[in-house]
C-alpha positions as CSV (number, residue, x, y, z in Angstrom):
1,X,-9.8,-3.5,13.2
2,X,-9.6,-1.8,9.7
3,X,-11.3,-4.3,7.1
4,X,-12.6,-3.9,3.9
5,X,-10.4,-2.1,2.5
6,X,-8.2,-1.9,-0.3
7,X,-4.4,-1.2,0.6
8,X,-1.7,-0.8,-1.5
9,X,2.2,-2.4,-0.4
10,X,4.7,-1.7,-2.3
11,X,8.4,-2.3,-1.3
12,X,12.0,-1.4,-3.0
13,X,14.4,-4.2,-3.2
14,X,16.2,-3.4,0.6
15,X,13.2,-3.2,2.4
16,X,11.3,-6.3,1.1
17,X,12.1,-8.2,4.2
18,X,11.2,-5.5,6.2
19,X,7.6,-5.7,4.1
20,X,7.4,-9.3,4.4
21,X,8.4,-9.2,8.4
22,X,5.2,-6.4,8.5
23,X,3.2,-8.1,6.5
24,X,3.0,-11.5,8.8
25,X,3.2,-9.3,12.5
26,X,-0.2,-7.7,10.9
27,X,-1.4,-10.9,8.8
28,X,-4.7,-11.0,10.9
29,X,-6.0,-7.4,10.1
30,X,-4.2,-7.5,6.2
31,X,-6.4,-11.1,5.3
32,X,-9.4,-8.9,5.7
33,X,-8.7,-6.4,3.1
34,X,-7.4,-6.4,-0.9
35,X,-4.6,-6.1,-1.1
36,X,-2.9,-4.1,-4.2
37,X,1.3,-4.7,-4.6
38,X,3.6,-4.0,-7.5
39,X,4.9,-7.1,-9.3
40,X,7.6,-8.4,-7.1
41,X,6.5,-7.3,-3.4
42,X,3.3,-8.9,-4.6
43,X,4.5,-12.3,-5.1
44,X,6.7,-12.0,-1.8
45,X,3.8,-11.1,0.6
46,X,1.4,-13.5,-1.4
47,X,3.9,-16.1,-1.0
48,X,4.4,-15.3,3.2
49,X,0.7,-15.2,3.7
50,X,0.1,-18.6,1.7
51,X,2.8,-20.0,4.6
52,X,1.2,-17.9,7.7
53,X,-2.4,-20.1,6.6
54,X,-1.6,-22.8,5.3
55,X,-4.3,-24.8,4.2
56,X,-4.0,-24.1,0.9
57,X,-5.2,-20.6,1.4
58,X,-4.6,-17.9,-1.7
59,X,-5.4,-14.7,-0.5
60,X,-6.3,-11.6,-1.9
61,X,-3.3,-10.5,-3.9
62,X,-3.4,-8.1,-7.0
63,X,-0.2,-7.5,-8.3
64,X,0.1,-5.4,-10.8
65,X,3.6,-4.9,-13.0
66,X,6.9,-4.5,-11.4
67,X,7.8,-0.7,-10.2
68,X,10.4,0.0,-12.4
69,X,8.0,-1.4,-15.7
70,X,4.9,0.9,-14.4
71,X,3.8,-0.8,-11.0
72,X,3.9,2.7,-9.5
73,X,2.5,4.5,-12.0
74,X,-0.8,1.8,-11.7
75,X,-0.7,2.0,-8.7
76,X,-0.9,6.3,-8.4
77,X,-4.0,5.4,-11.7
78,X,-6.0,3.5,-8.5
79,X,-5.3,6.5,-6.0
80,X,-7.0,9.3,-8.3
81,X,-9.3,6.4,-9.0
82,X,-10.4,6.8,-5.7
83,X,-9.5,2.7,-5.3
84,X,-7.2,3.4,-3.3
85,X,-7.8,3.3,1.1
86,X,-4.0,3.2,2.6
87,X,-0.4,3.1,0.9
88,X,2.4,1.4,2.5
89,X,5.2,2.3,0.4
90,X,9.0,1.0,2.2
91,X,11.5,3.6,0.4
92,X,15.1,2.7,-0.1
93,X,16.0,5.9,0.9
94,X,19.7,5.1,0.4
95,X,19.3,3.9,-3.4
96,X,18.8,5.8,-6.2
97,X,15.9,4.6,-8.2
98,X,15.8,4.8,-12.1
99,X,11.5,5.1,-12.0
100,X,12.4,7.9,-9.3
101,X,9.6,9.9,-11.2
102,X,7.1,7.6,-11.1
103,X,7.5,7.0,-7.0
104,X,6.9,10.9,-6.5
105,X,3.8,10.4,-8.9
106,X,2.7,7.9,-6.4
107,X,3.6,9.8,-3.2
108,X,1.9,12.9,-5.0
109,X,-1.4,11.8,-6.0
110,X,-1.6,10.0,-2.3
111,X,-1.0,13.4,-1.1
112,X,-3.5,14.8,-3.6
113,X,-6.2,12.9,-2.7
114,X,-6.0,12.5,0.9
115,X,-4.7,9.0,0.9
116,X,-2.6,7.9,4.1
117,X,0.7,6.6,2.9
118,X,3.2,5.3,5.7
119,X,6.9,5.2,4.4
120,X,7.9,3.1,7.4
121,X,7.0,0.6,9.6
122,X,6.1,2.7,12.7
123,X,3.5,5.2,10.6
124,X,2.2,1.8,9.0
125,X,1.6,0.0,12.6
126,X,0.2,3.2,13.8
127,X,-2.2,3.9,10.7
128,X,-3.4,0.0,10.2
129,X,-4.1,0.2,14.0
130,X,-6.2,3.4,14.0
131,X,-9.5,3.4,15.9
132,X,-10.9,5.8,13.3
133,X,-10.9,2.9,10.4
134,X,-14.2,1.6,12.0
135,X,-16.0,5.0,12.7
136,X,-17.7,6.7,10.3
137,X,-14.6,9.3,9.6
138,X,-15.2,11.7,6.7
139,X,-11.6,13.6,6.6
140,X,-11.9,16.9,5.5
141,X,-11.6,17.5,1.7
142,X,-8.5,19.3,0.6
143,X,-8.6,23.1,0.0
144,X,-7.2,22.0,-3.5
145,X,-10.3,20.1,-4.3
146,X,-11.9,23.2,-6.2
147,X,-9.4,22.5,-9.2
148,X,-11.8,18.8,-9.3
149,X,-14.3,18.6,-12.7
C-alpha cells in the first residue's frame, strides 16, 4: 500500500464528482499520505473524507489557491521542488480553460521530473495500487537531467 507520500489532486469543475467518487473508493490508502489540492477540489475531498471518518477526523489537506488564481502553477512550484510523489489531475477535456497555460506547466514539469500523473480514474487506480510504491524503486533519471545545475 503506497503511504507516505505526498500526492497532489487536482480536479476541473466536470470531473469533481468523479474526484470526490475516487477519492472515498481509495480513502484507506489516501488517509496515509499528504495530500496537496488546488483551492476548490481541496475543500471537496477534505470535506468527503471528514464524512468517510467521522469522528471528528481533519485529515491531511493542503490546499493551495484555486486553479484559475495560481493553484496549478503552485502546484508545478512543488513538482520541480521535488515535493511532489504522484499527480492526479481529472481534465475536462471537453472545456476550454482560461489558465490552459498553467495546466500544461503542470503536466510538463510532471513530465520533466519523472512524476506519475494519472488524467483518469483507471491510470490513477492502477498507479495508487502499484506494488512498486513499497519497494525500494529508483526510476531511471531522465536523459534530460544533464541540463540540471
Amino acid at each position: 500500500m503506497i503511504k507516505n507520500k505526498t500526492i497532489a489532486l487536482i480536479a476541473h469543475d466536470a470531473r469533481k464528482s468523479d474526484m470526490i467518487e475516487w477519492v472515498i473508493f481509495n480513502a484507506k490508502t489516501l488517509l496515509n499520505n499528504q495530500l496537496i489540492c488546488t483551492g476548490t477540489t481541496g475543500g471537496l475531498i477534505e470535506k468527503a473524507l471528514k464524512d468517510y471518518v467521522g469522528n471528528g477526523y481533519v485529515p491531511n489537506v493542503t490546499k493551495m489557491l484555486s486553479g484559475p488564481m495560481g493553484g496549478d502553477a503552485q502546484i508545478a512550484a512543488m513538482v520541480v521542488e521535488g515535493k511532489i510523489d504522484l499527480c492526479v489531475f481529472l481534465i475536462d477535456d471537453l472545456t476550454a480553460n482560461p489558465h490552459e497555460a498553467d495546466i500544461q506547466m503542470l503536466l510538463r514539469q510532471c513530465r520533466l521530473h519523472n512524476i506519475p500523473v494519472a488524467c483518469n480514474r483507471q491510470s490513477a487506480d492502477l498507479m495508487l495500487t502499484s506494488s512498486l510504491w513499497g519497494t525500494k524503486y529508483e526510476p531511471s533519471e531522465p536523459t534530460y537531467n544533464k541540463f540540471k545545475r
